[in-house]
C-alpha positions as CSV (number, residue, x, y, z in Angstrom):
1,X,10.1,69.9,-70.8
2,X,11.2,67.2,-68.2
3,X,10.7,64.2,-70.6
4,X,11.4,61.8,-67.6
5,X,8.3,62.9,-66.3
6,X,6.2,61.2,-68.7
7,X,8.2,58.0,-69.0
8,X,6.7,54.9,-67.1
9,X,8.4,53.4,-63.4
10,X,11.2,52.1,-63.6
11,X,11.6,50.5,-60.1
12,X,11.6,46.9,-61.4
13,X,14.5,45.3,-60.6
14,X,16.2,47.9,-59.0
15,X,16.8,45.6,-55.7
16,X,14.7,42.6,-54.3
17,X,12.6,45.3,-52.4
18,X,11.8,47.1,-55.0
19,X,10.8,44.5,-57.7
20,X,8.6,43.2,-55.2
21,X,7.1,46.2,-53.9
22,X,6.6,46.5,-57.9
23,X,5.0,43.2,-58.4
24,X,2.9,43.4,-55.7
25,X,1.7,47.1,-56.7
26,X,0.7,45.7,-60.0
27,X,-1.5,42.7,-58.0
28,X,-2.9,45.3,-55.7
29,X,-4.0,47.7,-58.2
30,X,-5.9,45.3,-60.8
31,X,-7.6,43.6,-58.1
32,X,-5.8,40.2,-58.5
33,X,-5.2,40.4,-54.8
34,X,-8.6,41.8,-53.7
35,X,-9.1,44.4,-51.1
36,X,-8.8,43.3,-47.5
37,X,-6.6,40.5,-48.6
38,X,-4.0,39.4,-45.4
39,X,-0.5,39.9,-46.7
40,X,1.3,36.9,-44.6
41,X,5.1,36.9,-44.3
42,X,5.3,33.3,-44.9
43,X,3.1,33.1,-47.7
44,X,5.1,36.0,-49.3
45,X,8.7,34.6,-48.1
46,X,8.0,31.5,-50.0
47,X,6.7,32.9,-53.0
48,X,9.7,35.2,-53.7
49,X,12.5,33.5,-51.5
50,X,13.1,37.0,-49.9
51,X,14.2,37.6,-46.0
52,X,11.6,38.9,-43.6
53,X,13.5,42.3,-43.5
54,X,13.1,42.6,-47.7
55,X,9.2,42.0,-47.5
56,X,8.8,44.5,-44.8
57,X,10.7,47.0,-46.5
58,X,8.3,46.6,-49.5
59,X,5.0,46.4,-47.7
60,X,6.3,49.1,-45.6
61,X,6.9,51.1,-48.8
62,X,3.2,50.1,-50.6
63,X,1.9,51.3,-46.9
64,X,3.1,54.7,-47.7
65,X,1.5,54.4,-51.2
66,X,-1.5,53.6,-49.1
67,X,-1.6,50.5,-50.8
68,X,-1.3,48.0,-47.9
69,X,-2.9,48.4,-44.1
70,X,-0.4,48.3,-41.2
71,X,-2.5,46.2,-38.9
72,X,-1.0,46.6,-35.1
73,X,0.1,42.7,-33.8
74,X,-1.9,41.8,-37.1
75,X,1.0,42.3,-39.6
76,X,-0.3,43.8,-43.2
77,X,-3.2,43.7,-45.4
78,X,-4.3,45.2,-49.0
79,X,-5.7,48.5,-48.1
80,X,-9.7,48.7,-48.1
81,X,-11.4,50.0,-50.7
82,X,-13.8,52.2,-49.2
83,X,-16.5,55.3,-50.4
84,X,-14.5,57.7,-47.7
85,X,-11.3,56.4,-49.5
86,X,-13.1,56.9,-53.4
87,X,-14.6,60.3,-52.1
88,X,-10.7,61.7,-50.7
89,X,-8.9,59.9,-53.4
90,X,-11.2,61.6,-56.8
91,X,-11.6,65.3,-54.6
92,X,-7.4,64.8,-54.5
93,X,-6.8,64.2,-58.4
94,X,-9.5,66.8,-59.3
95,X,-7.7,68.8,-57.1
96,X,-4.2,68.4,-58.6
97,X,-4.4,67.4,-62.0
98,X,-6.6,70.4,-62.5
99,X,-4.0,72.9,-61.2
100,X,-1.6,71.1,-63.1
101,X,-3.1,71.4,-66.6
102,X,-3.8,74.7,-66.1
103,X,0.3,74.9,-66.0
104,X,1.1,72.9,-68.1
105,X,-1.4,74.9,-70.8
106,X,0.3,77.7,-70.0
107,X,4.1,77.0,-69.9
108,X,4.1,73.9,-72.2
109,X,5.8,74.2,-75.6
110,X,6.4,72.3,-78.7
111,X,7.7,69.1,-77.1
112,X,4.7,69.0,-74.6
113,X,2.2,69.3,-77.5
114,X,3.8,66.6,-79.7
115,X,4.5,64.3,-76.2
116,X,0.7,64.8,-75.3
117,X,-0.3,63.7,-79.2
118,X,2.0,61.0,-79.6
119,X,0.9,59.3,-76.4
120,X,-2.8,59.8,-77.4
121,X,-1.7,58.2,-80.6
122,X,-0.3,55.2,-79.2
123,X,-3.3,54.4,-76.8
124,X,-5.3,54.9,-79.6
125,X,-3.6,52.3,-81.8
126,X,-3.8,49.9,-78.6
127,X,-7.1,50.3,-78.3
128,X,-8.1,49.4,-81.6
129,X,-6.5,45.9,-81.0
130,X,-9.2,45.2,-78.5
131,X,-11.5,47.8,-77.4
132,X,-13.6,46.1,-75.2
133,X,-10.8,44.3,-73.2
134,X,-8.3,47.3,-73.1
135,X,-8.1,47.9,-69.9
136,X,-6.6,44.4,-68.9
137,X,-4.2,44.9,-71.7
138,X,-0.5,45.5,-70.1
139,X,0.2,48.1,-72.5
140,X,-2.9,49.9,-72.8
141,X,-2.4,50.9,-69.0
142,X,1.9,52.0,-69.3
143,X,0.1,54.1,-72.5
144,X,-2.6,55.1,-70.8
145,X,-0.8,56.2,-67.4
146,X,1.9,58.0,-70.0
147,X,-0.5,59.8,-71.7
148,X,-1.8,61.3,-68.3
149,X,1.7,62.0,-67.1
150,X,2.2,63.8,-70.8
151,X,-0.7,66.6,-70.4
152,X,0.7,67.7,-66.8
153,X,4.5,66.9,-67.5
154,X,5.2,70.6,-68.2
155,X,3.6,71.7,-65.2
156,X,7.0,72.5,-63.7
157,X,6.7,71.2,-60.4
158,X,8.0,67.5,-59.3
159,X,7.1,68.0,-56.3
160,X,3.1,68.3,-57.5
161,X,4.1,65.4,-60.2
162,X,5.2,62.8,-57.6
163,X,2.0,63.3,-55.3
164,X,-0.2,63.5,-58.5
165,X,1.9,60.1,-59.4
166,X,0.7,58.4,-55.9
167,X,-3.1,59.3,-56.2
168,X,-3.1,58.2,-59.6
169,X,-2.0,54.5,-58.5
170,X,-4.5,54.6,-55.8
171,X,-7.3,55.2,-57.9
172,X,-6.4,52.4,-60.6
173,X,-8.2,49.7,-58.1
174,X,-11.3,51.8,-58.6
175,X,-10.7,52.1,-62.1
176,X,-10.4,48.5,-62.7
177,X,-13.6,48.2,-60.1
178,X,-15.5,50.8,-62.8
179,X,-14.5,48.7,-66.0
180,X,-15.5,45.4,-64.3
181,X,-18.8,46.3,-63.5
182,X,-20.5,48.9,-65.5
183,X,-22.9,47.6,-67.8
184,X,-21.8,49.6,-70.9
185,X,-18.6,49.8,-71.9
186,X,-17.4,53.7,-71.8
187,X,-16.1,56.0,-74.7
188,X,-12.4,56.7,-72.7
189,X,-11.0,57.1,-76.3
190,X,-13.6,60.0,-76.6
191,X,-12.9,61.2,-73.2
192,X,-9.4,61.3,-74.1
193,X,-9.4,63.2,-77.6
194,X,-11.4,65.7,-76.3
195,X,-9.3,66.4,-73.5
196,X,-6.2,66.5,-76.1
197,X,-7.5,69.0,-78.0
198,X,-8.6,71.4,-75.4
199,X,-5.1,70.7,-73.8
200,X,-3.1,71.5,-77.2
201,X,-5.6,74.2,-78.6
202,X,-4.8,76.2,-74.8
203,X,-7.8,76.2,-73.6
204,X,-7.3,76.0,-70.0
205,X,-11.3,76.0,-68.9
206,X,-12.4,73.7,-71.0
207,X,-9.4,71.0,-70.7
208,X,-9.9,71.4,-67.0
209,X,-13.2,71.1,-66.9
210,X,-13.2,67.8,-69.4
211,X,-10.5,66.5,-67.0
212,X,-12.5,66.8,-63.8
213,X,-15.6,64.9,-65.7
214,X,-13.2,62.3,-66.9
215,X,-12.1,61.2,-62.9
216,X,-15.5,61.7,-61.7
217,X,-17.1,59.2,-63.9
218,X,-14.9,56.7,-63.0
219,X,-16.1,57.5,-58.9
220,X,-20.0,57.5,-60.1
221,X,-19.5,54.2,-61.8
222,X,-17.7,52.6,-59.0
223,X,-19.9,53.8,-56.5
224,X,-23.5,53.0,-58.7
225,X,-22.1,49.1,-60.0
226,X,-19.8,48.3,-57.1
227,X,-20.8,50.1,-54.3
228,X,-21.7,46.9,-52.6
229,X,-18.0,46.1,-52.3
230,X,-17.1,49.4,-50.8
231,X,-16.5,49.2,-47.2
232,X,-18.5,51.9,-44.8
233,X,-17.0,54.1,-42.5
């Protein structure tokens, strides 16, 4: 099994373009800088000291992630969120992380079995810390996103893993979108287990099916609590 494929990013501090294109990801993605927000060069250049050429290479880079809007003569923005956007974005990961289960199911072995419970076991024990704030909790997402990466990291393809990596960081705005304004909080731990179990007991339907539910609920609670901050198009 490729054990680096379950292992969080490590692009911080790699160079000034990428720790910012990291920081900046991390804003984008909880919501601290909101959807639609104007990313201005001088407002960036003097809140990280970098050159005009570093912050374009990092926006430039979090506008592939389709992260940021390349505005023509209007310079950058944080991407939309938008119901077309949450529609392509959930059709995507159903798409791809249910063909990668299924592989994984089949051609995982020992390793992937104890990676996928170990990770469970850790988000678990974050969890109980807090369960009703765990989703703003730093580590509860790096456990969360490596427990995701661990039941589709023997899948065999890295190719299929690195697009699979991109959708899942577009969807964590609407993730943190779903958590902030459902009324209830959800049972993710129970989502989770259950998933586990199908994943390690090789049952490729159900797991599948269970993983499918899982990212659809998040789109049905965005789209019933927040759909008033979802742009039309």
């Amino acid at each position: 099994m490729p054990h680096s494929a379950i292992r969080p990013r490590k692009e911080f501090g790699k160079t000034i373009a990428a720790d910012i294109t990291y920081r900046l990801r991390e804003e984008i993605v909880t919501c601290a800088l909101p959807p639609g927000e104007p990313l201005r060069f001088d407002v960036l250049r003097e809140r990280f000291g970098a050159s005009f050429t570093t912050l374009r290479e990092a926006l430039t880079a979090l506008a592939a992630e389709g992260l940021v809007d390349a505005q023509e003569q209007r310079g950058f923005r944080v991407a939309p969120v938008s119901s077309q956007d949450l529609v392509e974005v959930t059709d995507a990961r159903v798409l791809i992380e249910v063909e990668l289960i299924r592989r994984s199911i089949q051609k995982g072995d020992d390793d992937w079995e104890i990676a996928v419970i170990s990770t469970l076991h850790r988000l678990k024990r974050i969890e109980q810390r807090d369960p009703e704030h765990a989703l703003r909790d730093g580590e509860w997402k790096i456990a969360h996103r490596q427990f995701h990466q661990a039941l589709v990291s023997a899948c065999g393809s890295a190719t299929l893993l690195a697009i699979r990596a991109e959708l899942f960081d577009r969807a964590e705005r609407y993730r943190h979108l779903s958590a902030n304004f459902r009324p209830r909080p959800r049972d993710k731990a129970g989502e989770h287990q259950a998933i586990m179990q199908a994943a390690i007991s090789r049952n490729a339907d159900q797991a599948a099916e269970l993983i499918e539910t899982h990212i659809r609920t998040t789109a049905d609670n965005v789209a019933k609590y927040a759909g008033h901050l979802l742009e039309t198009e």
